[in-house]
C-alpha positions in Angstrom: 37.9 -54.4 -38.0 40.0 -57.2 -36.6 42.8 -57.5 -34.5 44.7 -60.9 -34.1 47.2 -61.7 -31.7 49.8 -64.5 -33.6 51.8 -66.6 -31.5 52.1 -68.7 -28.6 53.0 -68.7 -24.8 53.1 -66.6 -22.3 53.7 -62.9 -24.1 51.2 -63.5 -26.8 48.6 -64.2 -23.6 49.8 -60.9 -22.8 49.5 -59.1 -25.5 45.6 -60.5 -26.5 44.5 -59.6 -22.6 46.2 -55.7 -23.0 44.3 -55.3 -26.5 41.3 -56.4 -25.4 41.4 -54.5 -22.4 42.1 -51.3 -24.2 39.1 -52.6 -26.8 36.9 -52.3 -24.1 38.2 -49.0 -22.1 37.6 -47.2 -25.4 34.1 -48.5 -25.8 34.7 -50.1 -29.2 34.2 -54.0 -28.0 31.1 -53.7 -31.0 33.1 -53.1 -33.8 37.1 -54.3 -32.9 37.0 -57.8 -32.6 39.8 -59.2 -30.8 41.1 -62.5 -31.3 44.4 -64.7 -31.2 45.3 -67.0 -33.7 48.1 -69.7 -34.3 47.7 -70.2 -37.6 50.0 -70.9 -39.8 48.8 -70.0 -43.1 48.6 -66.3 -41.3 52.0 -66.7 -40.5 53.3 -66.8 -43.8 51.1 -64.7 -45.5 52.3 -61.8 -43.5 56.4 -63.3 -43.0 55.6 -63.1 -39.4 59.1 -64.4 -37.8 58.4 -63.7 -33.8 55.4 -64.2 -31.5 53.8 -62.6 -30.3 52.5 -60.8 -33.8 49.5 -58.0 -33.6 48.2 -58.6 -37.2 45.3 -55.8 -38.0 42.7 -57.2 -40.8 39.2 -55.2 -42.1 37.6 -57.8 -44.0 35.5 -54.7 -46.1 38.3 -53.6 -48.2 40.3 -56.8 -48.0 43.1 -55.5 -46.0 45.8 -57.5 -43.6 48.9 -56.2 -42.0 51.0 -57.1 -39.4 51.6 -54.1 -36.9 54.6 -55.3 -34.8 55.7 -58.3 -33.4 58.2 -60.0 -30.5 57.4 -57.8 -28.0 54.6 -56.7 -25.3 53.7 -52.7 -25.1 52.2 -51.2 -22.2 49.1 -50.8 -22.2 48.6 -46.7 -22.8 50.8 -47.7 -25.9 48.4 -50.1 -27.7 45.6 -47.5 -26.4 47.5 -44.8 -28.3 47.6 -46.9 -31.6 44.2 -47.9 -31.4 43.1 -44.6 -31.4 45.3 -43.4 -33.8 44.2 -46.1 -36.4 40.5 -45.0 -35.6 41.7 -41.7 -36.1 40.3 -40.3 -32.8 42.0 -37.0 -31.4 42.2 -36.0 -35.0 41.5 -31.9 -34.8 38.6 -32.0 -37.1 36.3 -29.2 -35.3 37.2 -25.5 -34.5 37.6 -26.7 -30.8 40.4 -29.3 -31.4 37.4 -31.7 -31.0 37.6 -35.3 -32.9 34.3 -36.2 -35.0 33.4 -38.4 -32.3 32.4 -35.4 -30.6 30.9 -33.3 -33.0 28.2 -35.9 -33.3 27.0 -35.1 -29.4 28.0 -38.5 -28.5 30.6 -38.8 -26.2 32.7 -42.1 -25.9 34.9 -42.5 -23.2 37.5 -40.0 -25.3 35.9 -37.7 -25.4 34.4 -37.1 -22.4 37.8 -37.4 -20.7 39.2 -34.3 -23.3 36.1 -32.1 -22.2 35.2 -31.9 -25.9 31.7 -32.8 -25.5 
């Protein structure tokens, strides 16, 4: 999966250093890539009007949207959406326990619910 942050200046800076923080808080640095991207081809593929743009693309199944654009969230919030688009905290066990816990790994999640 891919995340690119659209735009320029001083927000869009921002937004690429929050996401790729939370990226790698939530351990996931080897399979999010984060990049930023002023392209306009991009741009009008996906009507983006504002920057910055948090456009999220998996190159597999040949899919691009943008997310939101022309504004900055905090950073729990973008750690939020991540893991709801990786579907993490997703009560999939009988102990409310996501599958990246039933697997006896523990990312950084998990540990933190007590699920593993």
């Amino acid at each position: 999966m891919k995340i690119i942050i659209h735009g320029t200046g001083e927000d869009t800076t921002k937004l690429l250093e929050i996401t790729k923080n939370s990226v790698e808080d939530l351990g996931l640095v080897e399979f999010i890539q984060v990049e930023s991207s002023q392209d306009t081809a991009l741009q009008a593929e996906l009507s983006i009007t504002q920057s910055p743009a948090f456009v999220i693309e998996e190159e597999s199944i040949s899919f691009k949207d943008m997310i939101f654009e022309w504004f900055v969230p905090e950073p729990q919030e973008i750690t939020s959406m991540l893991l709801s688009i990786i579907g993490w905290g997703v009560p999939w066990d009988e102990d409310g326990c996501g599958w990246h816990c039933s697997s006896g790994g523990c990312g950084s999640w998990g540990c933190a619910s007590g699920c593993c």
